[in-house]
C-alpha positions in Angstrom: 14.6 29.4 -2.7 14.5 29.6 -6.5 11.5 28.9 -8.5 13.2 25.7 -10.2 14.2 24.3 -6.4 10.4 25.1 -5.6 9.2 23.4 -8.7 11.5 20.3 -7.8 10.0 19.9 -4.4 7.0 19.9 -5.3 7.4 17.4 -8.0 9.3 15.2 -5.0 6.3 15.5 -2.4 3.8 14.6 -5.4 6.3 11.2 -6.1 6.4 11.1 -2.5 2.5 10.8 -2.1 2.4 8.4 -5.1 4.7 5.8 -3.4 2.4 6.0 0.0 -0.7 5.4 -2.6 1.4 2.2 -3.8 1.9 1.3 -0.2 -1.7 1.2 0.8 -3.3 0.1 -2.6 -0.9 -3.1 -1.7 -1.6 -3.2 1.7 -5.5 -3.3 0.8 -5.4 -6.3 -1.6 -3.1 -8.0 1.1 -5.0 -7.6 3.8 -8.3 -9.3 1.7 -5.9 -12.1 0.5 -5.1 -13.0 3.8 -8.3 -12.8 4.8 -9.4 -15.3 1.8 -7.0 -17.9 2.1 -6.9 -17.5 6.3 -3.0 -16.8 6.0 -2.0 -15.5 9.4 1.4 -14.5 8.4 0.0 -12.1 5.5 -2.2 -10.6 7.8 0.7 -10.0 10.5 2.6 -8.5 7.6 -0.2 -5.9 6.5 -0.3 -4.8 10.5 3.7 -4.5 10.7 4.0 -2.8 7.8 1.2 0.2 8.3 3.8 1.8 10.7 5.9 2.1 7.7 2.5 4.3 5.6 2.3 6.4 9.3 5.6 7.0 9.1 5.2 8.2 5.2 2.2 10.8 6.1 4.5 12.3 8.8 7.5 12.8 6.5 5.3 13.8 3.5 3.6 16.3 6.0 6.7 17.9 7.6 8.1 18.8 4.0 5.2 20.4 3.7 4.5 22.1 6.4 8.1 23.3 6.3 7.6 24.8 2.6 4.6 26.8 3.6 6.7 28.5 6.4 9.5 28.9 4.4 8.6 30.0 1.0 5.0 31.3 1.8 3.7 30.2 -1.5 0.3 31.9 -2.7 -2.5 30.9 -5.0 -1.8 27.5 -6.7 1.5 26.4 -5.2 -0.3 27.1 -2.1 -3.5 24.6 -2.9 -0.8 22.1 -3.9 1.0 22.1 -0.7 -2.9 22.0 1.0 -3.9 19.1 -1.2 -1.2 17.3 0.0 -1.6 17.5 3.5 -4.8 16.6 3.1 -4.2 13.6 0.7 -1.7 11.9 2.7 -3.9 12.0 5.5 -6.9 10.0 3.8 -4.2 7.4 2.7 -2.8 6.8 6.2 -6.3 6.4 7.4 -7.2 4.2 4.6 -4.1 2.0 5.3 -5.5 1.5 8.9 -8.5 0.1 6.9 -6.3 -2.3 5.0 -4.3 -3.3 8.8 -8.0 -3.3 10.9 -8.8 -5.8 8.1 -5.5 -7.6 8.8 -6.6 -8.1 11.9 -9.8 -9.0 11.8 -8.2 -11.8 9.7 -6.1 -12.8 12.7 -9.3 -12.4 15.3 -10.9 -15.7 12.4 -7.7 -17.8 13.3 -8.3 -21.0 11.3 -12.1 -21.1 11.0 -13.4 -20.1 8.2 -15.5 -17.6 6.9 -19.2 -17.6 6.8 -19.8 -17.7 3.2 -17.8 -17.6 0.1 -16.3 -14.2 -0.2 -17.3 -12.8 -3.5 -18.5 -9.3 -2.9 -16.5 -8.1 -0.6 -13.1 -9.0 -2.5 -14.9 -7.2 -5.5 -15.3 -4.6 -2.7 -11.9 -4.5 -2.2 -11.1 -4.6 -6.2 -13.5 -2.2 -6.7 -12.1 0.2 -4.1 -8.8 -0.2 -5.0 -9.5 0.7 -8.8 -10.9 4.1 -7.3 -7.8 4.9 -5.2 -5.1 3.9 -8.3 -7.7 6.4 -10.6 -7.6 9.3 -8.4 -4.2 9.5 -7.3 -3.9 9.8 -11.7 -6.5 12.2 -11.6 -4.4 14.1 -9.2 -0.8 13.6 -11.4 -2.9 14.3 -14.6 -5.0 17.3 -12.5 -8.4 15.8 -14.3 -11.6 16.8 -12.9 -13.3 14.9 -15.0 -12.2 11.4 -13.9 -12.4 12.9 -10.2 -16.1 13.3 -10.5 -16.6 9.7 -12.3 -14.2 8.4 -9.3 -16.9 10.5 -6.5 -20.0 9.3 -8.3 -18.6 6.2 -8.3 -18.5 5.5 -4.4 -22.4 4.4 -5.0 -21.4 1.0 -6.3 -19.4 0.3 -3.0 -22.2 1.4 -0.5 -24.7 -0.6 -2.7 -22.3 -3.8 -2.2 -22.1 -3.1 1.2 -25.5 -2.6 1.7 -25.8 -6.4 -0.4 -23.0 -7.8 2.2 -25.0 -6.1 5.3 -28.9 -8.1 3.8 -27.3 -11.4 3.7 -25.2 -11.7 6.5 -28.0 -10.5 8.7 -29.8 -12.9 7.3 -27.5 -15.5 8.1 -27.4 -13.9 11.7 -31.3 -14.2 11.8 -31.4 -17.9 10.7 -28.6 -19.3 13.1 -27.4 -17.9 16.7 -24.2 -19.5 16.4 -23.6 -17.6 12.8 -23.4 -13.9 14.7 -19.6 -14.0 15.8 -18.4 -15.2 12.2 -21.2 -12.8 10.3 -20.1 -9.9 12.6 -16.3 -10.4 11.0 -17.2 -10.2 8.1 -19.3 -7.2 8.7 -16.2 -5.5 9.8 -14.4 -6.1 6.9 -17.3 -4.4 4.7 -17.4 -2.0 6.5 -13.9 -1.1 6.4 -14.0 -1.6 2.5 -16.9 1.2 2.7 -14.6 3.6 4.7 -11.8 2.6 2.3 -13.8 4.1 -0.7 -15.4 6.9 1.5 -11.8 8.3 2.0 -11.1 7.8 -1.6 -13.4 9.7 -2.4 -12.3 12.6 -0.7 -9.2 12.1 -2.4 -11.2 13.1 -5.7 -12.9 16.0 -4.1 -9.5 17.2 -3.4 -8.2 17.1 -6.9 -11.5 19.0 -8.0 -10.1 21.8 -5.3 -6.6 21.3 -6.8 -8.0 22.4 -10.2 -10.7 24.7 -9.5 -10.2 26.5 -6.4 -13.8 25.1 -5.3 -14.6 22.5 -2.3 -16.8 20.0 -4.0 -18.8 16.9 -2.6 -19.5 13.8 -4.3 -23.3 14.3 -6.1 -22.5 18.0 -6.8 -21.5 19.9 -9.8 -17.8 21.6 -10.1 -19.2 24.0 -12.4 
């Protein structure tokens, strides 16, 4: 294959990958509207429409996997192909975040929620504003924002760790409040996971650049 038909595949798995980040940054902020305004029919949409982001990953990772036996690529067209794999992977599993959160929503039915949901849609923000920044960082190959983005996963375990205090509290103070506490447990914890995997995302871009494995909390010097 010549370089230039490389190049262009290359450039069509990284659009590729961008359009599966779209899918599950959506499928995210759906999932936690549904969940606020106890709409049943967004929810079922989220959950329908994460066999569409499977289906992405297993495209996305075919084309790849069929480059690297084909054209054997070395050095840096190699960690592009790797990065891929790997990045498509952490947004499928985030979009199961975004659909267990859909469903969660459905579990509530009608009732609703415990207490006003403030932190864990600024969670969800939050999370979301990570994912959108590192899939730049990885068009843009910036280290720099992909260390901010991997420091940044603090702020969301702090606001779970908030979310966790007060609904056990609620849990402590009232029997009855376990079932609907527990829910919204579930959903913070997702969120967590959510920015958990996009952080990995960033510690892949850092490989991208560098060559080097890196872990949030570490240097990529």
């Amino acid at each position: 294959m010549p370089r230039t038909d490389f190049d262009r595949d290359l450039r069509m798995l990284q659009d590729e990958l961008l359009l599966q980040g779209s899918m599950v940054e959506k499928a995210i902020a759906k999932s936690v509207d549904a969940l606020k305004s106890r709409n049943a029919e967004v929810a079922q949409e989220v959950i329908d429409e994460d066999d569409i982001i499977d289906l992405k990953r297993f495209e996305i990772e075919e084309r790849c996997i069929d480059l690297i036996a084909t054209q054997q690529p070395l050095a840096g067209d190699l960690r592009i192909l790797i990065t891929v794999l790997h990045v498509t992977g952490e947004l499928e599993r985030i979009g199961d975040y975004a659909e267990g959160i859909a469903k969660i929503s459905l579990m509530m039915g009608t009732e609703p929620p415990l207490k006003p949901l403030i932190d864990i849609p600024l969670m969800a923000e939050k999370s979301r504003d990570m994912l959108r920044r590192s899939l730049d960082a990885l068009v843009n190959r910036d280290v720099v924002a992909s260390m901010v983005i991997m420091n940044q996963d603090d702020e969301i375990d702090d606001l779970y760790e908030q979310v966790f205090q007060e609904l056990l509290t609620y849990m402590m103070a009232d029997s009855d409040a376990v079932k609907r506490a527990t829910h919204l447990l579930w959903v913070a914890h997702d969120l967590e996971r959510i920015a958990d995997r996009t952080t990995n995302i960033a510690e892949r871009v850092v490989y991208l650049v560098t060559g080097k494995l890196v872990e949030a909390g570490a240097s990529a010097d």
